[in-house]
C-alpha positions in Angstrom: 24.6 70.7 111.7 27.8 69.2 110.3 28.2 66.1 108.1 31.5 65.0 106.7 32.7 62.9 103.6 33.8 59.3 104.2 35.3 56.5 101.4 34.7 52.6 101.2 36.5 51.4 98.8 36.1 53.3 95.7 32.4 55.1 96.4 32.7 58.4 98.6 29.8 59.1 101.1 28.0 62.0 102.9 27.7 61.1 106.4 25.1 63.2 108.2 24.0 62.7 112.3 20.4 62.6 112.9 18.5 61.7 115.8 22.4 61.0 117.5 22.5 58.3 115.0 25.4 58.7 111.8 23.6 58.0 108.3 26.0 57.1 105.0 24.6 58.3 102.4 25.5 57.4 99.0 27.1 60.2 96.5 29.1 58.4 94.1 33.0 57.8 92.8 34.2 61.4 93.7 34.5 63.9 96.4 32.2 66.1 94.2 29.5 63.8 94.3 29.5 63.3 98.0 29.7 66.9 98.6 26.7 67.7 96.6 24.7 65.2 98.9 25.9 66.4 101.9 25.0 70.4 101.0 21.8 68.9 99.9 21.2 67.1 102.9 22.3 69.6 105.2 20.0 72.6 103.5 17.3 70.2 103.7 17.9 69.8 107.3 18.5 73.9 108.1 15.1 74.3 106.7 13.2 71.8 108.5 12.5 69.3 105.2 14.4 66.2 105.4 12.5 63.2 104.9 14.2 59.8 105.2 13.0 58.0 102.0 11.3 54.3 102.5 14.2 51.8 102.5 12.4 49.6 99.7 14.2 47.4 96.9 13.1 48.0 93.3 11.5 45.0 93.0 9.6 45.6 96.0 8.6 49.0 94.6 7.1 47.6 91.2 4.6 44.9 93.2 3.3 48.4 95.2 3.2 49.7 91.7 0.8 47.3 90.2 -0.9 46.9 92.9 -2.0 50.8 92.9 -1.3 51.9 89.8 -1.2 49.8 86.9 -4.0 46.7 87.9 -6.4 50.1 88.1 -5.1 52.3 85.4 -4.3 50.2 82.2 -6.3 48.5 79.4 -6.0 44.6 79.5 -3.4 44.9 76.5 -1.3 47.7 78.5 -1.4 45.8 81.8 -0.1 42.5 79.6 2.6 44.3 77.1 4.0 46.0 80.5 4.0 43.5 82.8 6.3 41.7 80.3 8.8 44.0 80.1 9.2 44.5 84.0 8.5 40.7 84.8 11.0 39.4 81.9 13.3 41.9 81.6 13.4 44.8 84.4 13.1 42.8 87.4 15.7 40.2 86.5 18.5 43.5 86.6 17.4 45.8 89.3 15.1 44.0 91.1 17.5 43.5 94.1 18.9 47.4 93.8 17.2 49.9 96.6 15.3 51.9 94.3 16.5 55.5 95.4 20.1 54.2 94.9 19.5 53.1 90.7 20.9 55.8 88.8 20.8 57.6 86.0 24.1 56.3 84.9 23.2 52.6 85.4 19.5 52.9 83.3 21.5 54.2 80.4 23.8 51.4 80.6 21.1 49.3 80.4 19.0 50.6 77.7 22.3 50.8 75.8 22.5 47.1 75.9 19.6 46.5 74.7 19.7 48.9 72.1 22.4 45.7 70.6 19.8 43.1 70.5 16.4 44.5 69.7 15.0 47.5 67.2 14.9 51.3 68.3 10.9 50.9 68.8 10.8 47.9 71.2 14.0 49.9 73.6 12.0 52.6 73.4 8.9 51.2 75.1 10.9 49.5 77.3 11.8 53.1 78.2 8.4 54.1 79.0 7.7 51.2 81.4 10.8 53.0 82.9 10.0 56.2 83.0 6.4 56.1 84.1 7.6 53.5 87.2 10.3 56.2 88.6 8.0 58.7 87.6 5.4 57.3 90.7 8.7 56.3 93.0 9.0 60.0 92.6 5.3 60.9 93.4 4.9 59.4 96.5 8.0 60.1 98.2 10.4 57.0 97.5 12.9 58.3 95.8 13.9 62.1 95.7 14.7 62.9 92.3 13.7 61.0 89.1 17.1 59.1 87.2 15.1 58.9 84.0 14.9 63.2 83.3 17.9 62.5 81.3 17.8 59.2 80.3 18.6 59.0 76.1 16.4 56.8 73.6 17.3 55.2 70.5 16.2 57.3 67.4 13.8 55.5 64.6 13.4 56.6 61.2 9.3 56.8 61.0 7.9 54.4 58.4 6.5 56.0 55.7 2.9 55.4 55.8 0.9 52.9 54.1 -2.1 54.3 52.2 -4.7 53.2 49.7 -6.2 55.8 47.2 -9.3 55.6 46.7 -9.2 54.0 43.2 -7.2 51.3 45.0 -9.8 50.8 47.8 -12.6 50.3 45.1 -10.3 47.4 42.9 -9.7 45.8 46.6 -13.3 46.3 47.6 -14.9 44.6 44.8 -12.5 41.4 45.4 -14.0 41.2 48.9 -16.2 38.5 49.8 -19.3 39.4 51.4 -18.9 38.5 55.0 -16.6 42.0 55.5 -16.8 43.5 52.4 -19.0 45.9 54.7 -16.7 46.1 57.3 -13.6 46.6 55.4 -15.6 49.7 53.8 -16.8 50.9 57.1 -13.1 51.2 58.0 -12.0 53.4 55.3 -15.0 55.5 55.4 -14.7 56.6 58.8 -10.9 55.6 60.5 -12.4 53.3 62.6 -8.8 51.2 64.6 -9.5 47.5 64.3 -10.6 46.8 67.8 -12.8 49.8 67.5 -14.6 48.1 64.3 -15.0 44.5 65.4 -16.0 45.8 68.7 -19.0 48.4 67.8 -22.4 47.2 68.3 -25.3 47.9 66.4 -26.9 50.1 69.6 -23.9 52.5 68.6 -25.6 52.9 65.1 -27.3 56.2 65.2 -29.5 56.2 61.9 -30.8 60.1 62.7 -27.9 61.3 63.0 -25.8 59.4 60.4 -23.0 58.9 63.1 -21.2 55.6 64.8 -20.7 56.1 68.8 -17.4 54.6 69.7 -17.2 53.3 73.3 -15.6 50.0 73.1 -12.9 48.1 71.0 -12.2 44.3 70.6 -9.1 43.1 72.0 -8.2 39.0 72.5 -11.8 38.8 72.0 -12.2 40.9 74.9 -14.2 43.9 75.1 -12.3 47.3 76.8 -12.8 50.8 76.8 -11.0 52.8 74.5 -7.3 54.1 75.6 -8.5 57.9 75.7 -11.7 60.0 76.7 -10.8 60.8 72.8 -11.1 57.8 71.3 -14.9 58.0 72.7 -16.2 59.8 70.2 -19.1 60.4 67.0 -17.9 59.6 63.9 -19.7 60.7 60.9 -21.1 58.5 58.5 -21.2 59.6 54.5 -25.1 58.5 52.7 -22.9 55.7 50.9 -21.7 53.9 54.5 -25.6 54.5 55.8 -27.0 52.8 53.0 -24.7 49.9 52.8 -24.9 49.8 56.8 -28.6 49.2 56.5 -28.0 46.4 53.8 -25.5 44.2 55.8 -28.0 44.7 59.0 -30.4 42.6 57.1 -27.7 39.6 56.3 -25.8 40.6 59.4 -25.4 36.6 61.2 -27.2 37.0 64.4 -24.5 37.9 67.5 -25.4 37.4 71.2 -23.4 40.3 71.9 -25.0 42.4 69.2 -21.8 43.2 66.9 -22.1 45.0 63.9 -19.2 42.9 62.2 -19.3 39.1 64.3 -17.5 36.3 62.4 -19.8 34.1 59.8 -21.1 32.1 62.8 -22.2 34.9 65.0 -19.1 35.3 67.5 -16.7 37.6 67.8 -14.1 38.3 65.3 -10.7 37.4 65.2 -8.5 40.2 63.5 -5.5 37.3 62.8 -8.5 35.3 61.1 -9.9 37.8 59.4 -6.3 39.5 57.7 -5.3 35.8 56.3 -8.5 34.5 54.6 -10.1 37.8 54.0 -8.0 41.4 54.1 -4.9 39.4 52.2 -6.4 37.6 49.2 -8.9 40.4 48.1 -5.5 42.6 47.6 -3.5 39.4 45.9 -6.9 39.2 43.7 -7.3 43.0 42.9 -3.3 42.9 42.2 -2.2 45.5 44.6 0.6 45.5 46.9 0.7 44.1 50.0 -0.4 47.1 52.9 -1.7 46.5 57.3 -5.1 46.7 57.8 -4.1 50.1 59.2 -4.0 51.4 55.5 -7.9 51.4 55.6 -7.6 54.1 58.2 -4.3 56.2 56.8 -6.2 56.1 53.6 -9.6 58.1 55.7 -7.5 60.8 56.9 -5.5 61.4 53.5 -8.9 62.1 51.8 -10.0 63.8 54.6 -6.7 65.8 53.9 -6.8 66.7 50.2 -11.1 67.1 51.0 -9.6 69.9 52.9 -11.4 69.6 55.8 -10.4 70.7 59.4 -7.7 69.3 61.4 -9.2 69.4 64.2 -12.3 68.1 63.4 -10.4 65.3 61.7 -8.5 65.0 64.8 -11.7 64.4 66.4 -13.0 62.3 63.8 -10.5 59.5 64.1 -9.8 59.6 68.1 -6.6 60.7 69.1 -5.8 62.3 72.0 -4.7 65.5 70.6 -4.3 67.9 67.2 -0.4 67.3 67.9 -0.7 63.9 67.3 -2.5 64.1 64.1 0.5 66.8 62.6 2.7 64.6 63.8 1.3 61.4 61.9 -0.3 62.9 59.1 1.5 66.6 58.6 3.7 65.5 55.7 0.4 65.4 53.8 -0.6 69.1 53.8 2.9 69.7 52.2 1.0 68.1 49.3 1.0 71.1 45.8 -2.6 70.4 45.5 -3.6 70.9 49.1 -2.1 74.1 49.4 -3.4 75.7 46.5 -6.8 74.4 47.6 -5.8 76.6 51.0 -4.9 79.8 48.9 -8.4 79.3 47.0 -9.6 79.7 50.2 -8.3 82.7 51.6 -9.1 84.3 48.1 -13.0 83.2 48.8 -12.5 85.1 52.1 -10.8 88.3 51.0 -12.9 89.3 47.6 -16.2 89.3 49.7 -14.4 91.6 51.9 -13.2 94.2 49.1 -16.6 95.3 49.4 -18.5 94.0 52.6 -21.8 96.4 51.9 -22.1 95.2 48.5 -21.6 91.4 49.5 -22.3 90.9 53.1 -20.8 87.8 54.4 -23.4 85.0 55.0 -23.9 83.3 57.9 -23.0 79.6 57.8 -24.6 76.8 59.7 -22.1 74.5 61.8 -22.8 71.7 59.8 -22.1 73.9 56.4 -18.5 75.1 58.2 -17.0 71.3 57.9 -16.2 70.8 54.6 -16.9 67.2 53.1 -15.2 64.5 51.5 -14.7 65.4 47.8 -15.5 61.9 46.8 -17.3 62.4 43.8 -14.3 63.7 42.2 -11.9 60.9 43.3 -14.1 57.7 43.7 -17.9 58.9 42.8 -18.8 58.2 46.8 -21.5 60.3 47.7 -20.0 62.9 50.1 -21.7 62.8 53.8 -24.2 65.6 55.3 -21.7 65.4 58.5 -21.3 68.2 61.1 -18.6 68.8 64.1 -21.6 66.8 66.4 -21.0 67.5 70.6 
């Protein structure tokens, strides 16, 4: 089989025969490129796998995409925030191109521009709508190789991260009034997102075993499972959370859909609500700086830090989809002096025991014994929990 390389205008072309019929295929300003298709084309031919790919327009594509993809695989809030940036933004530039003829060359150009008008974080989600929609082009056989492999993203500079200590959480605490105070402490005793909190339901209050059951968050007051088989999970409750817990159960307003944390009249919260006439003037009152919401939870794991217990149990504890994620989040806070002198303390408990393993014989610990607690009764006076790894 023989092919030859052909020009129109200023693009070069592999022309291959198949079937008796001539196909022009596409290989870019040069010679070079051309010849690269055609030895491609021609191998794939010698060896009995060429595949002519779907003509199909990348607009075209992306309505086959949602359609089998995305309307069955995202969260409400996904499906919304990326069907924005296709609708608004993607489809408007390539929507006419033939999707196995966009290139590398011409996403970069385009994420380049953008990287003008917006910040680093929003181009780079943008650049995951992109990647995961080539990514599927690629998958089921309408384009050939993937332009994004190489594609470059802005950099960002990682905000430092927000945290209250827990002497600041106790000023802002006592400045809450009583419709959240409960929630507000519910959040920074266990690391509970937002949507997780105003979602949870009293049926995933388990008073045996002193743990919340996470399956559902709150999002535009609509309920949806949680992103990740992580974020379904047992979070331990300390005896402080329990007690209160049972407290605000007997003032809780009464909620049709059983919420643990409704709004003064029984519905479901509203997060916007609830940050401007609740979160925000408790920390004006108790004089502390301005922080998210999200502090409540950076705040959990930075005790759970200096507490010293394990990563991955924390990692478990708060929901995210893997120990890598927590390091990369929360690993500047084991570089803390403190921290790792509390590590070397325990290595030394390990070793002297050892020195001498007839005359001290290590003891056998429970699972519940291995996780160590909260030290709360040295920073706030919180009653540490009686919490174990759970299943």
């Amino acid at each position: 089989m023989k092919g030859s390389i052909q020009q129109k205008g200023k693009t070069y072309y592999a022309v291959i025969a198949i079937n008796g019929k001539r196909k022009w295929l596409k290989g870019g300003r040069t010679k070079k490129d051309a010849q690269k298709v055609l030895n491609e084309k021609l191998q794939e031919i010698d060896n009995g796998n060429y595949k002519e790919l779907p003509k199909i327009s990348f607009g075209e594509f992306i309505k086959i995409w949602k359609r089998d993809y995305a309307d069955i695989s995202f969260k409400p809030s996904t499906k919304k925030s990326f069907y924005d940036i296709i609708d608004r933004l993607l489809n408007p530039v390539f929507s006419n191109f033939q999707i196995n003829s966009i290139q590398t060359g011409q996403l970069q150009t385009y994420i380049s521009g953008r990287a003008k008008e917006v910040m680093p974080n929003t181009v780079r989600n943008e650049v995951t709508v992109i990647k995961l929609i080539f990514k599927y082009a690629v998958r089921w056989g309408y384009i050939k190789n993937n332009p994004t492999e190489n594609l470059d993203r802005p950099k960002i500079d990682k905000p430092e991260i927000e945290i209250l200590s827990p002497a600041e959480f106790e000023l802002f605490i006592e400045k809450v009034e009583r419709p959240y105070k409960a929630a507000f402490l519910t959040a920074f005793l266990t690391g509970l997102r937002a949507g997780e909190l105003w979602g949870l339901q009293w049926s995933s209050v388990d008073w045996t075993s002193k743990q919340i059951h996470v399956k559902q968050s709150l999002w535009r007051n609509e309920f949806q499972k949680p992103k990740t088989k992580n974020a379904m999970r047992k979070v331990d409750m300390t005896d402080r959370l329990v007690r209160e817990l049972k407290k605000w159960k007997l003032a809780c307003p009464i909620s049709k859909d059983d919420l643990v944390f409704p709004s003064p009249e029984g519905c479901r919260t509203m997060h916007t609500n609830v940050m401007n006439r609740f979160f925000n003037p408790a920390l004006r009152r108790a004089e502390l700086r301005h922080v998210s919401f999200h502090s409540l939870r950076h705040g959990n794991v930075s005790m759970r830090i200096q507490a010293g217990q394990n990563i991955k149990y924390i990692q478990i504890q708060i929901g995210h989809a893997s120990i890598n994620m927590t390091l990369d989040v929360y690993g500047h806070l084991f570089n803390d002096f403190d921290f790792s002198r509390k590590q070397v303390e325990l290595l030394e408990s390990v070793r002297k025991p050892l020195e001498n393993p007839l005359e001290n014989p290590p003891k056998q610990k429970s699972a519940s014994t291995q996780v160590i607690e909260f030290n709360m009764e040295r920073a706030t006076g919180l009653e540490p929990a009686t919490s174990s790894l759970g299943s």
